[in-house]
C-alpha positions as CSV (number, residue, x, y, z in Angstrom):
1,X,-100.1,154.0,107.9
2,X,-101.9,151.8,105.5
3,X,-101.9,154.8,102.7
4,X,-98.2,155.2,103.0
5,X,-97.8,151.2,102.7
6,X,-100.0,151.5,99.6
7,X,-98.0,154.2,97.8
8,X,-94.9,152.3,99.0
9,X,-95.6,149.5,97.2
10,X,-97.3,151.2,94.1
11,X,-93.9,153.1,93.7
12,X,-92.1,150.2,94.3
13,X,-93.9,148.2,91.7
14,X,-93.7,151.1,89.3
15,X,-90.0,151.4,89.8
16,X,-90.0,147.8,89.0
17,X,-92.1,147.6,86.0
18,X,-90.2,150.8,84.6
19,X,-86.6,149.2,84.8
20,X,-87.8,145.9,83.2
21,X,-89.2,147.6,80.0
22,X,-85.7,149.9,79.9
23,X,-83.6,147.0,80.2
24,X,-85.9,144.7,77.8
25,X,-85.6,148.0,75.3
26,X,-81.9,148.2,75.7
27,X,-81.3,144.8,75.1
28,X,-83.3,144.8,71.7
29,X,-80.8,148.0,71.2
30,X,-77.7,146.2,70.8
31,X,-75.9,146.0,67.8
32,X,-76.3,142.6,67.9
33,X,-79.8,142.3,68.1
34,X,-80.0,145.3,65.2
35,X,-77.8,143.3,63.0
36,X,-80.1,140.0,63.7
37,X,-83.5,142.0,63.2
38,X,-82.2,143.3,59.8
39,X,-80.9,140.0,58.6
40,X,-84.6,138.9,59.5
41,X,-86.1,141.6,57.5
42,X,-83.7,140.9,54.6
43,X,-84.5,137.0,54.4
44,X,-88.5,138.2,55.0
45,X,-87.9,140.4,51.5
46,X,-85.7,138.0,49.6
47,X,-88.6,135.7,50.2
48,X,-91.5,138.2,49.3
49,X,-89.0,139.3,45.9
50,X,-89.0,135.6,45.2
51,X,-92.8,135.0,45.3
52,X,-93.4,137.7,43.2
53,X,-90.9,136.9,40.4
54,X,-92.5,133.7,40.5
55,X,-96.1,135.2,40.2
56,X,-95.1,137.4,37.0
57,X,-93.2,134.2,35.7
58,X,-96.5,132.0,35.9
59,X,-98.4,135.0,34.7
60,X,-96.3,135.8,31.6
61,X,-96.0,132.0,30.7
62,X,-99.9,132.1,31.1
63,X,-100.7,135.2,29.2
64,X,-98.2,134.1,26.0
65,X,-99.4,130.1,26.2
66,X,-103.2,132.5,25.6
67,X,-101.4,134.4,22.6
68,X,-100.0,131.5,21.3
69,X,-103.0,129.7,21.1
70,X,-105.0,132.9,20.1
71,X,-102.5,133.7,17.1
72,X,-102.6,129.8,16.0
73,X,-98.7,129.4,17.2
74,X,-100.0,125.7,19.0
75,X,-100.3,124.6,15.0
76,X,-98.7,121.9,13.8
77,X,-95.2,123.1,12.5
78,X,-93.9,123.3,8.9
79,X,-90.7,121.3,8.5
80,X,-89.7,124.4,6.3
81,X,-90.0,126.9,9.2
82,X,-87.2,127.5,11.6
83,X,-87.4,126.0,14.9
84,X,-89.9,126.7,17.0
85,X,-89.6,128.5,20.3
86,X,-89.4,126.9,23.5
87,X,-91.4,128.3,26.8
88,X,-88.9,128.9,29.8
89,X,-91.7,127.5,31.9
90,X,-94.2,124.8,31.3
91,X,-97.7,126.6,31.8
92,X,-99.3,123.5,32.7
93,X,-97.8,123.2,36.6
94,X,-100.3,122.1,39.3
95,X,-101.5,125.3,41.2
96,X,-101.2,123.8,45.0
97,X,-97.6,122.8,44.5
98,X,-94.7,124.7,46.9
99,X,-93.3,127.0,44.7
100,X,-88.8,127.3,45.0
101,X,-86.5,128.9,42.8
102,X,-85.0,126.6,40.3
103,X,-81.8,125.9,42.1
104,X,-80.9,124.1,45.4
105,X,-78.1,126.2,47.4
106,X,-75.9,124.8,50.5
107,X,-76.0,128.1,52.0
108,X,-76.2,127.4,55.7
109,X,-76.7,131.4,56.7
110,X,-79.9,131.8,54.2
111,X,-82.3,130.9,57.3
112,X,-81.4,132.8,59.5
């Protein structure tokens, strides 16, 4: 008696346990929940693509401030010469600063 009790309620609990991980799978199967999980993904990338753009940015602006100074292009400049070039970026930025892109959008759907 108590062994078929047992099973009883081992199957029952299985039965149970089995329809809540369908259902929870199902639900994360919807196009709905697809179309939210890629948007995620995308914003995740964009964000990555951004940090890395701004890595080879602060990189290049480092490297050619090193050139500069290496090839003597820091001298004082000769009223005579043409103008001299301007860096995009100023390679003296503090390095625990929050890093953002150089434009401020009203884009209400970017954080999602």
């Amino acid at each position: 008696m108590f062994r078929r009790t047992f099973w009883f309620t081992a199957g029952a609990a299985a039965g149970v346990w089995a329809t809540t991980k369908v259902n929870r799978k199902l639900k994360q199967l919807t196009p709905e929940s697809l179309a939210a999980q890629a948007a995620d993904k995308a914003i995740e990338t964009g964000h990555k693509l951004k940090d890395f753009a701004l890595d080879v940015r602060e990189g290049m602006v480092r490297r050619e401030a090193e050139l500069g100074g290496a090839l003597g292009l820091e001298a004082p400049v000769d009223p005579d010469l043409p103008v001299q070039r301007h860096f995009a970026v100023d390679a003296a930025e503090p390095a625990n600063t929050y890093r953002t892109l150089p434009y401020k959008t009203n884009n209400r759907n970017e954080d999602h």
